[in-house]
C-alpha positions as CSV (number, residue, x, y, z in Angstrom):
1,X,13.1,-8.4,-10.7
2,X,15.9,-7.4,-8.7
3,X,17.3,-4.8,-11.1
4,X,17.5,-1.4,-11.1
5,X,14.9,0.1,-13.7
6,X,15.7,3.5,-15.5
7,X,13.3,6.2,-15.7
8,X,11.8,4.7,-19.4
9,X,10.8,1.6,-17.4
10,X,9.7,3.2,-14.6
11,X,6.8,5.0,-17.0
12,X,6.1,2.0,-18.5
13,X,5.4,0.7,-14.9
14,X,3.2,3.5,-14.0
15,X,1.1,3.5,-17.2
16,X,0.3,-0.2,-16.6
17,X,-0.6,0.1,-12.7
18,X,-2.7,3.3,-14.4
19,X,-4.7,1.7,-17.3
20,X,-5.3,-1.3,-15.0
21,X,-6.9,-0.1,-12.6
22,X,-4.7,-1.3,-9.8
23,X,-4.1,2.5,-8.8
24,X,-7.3,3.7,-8.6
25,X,-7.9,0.4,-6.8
26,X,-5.0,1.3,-4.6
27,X,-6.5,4.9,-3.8
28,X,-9.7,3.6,-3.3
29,X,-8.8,1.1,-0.3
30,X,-6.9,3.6,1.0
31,X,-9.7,6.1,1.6
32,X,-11.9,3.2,2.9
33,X,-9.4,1.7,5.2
34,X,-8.8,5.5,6.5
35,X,-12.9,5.9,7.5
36,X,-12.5,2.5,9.2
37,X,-9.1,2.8,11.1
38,X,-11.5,6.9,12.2
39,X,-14.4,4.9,13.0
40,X,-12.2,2.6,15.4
41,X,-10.1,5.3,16.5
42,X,-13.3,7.7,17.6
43,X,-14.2,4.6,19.4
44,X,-11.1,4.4,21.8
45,X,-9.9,5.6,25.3
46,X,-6.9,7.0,23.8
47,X,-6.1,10.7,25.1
48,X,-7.2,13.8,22.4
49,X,-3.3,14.0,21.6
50,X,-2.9,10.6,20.8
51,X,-6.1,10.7,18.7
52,X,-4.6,13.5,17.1
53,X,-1.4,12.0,16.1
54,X,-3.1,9.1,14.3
55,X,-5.1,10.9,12.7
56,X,-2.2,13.6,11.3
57,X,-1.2,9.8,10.0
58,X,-4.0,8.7,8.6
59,X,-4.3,12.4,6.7
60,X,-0.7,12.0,5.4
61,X,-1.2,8.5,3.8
62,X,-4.2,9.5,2.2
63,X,-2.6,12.5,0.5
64,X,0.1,10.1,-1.2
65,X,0.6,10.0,-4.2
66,X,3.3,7.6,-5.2
């Protein structure tokens, strides 16, 4: 809430967003939103290289972890 948070609340964080299931949630739109933003890209008249570049984006987001 506007505070810095040590490293002890910082697990406590991540253990909550874990047992929630907001991460997997998280991961799980990311994957889907990744197919749809290739579907849409295959789709366009942007040049290979451009495709390319998007899609080195797209393969970097999906790889994150936190």
């Amino acid at each position: 809430m506007g505070k810095p948070l040590d490293n002890k609340h910082i697990q406590v964080l991540q253990k909550m967003f874990e047992e929630s299931g907001a991460l997997a949630f998280g991961k799980q739109s990311i994957i889907a939103y990744s197919q749809k933003a290739k579907d849409i890209l295959a789709q366009t008249q942007l040049n290979d290289e451009a495709k390319k570049s998007i899609l080195a984006l797209i393969a970097k987001m999906e790889k994150l972890e936190h």
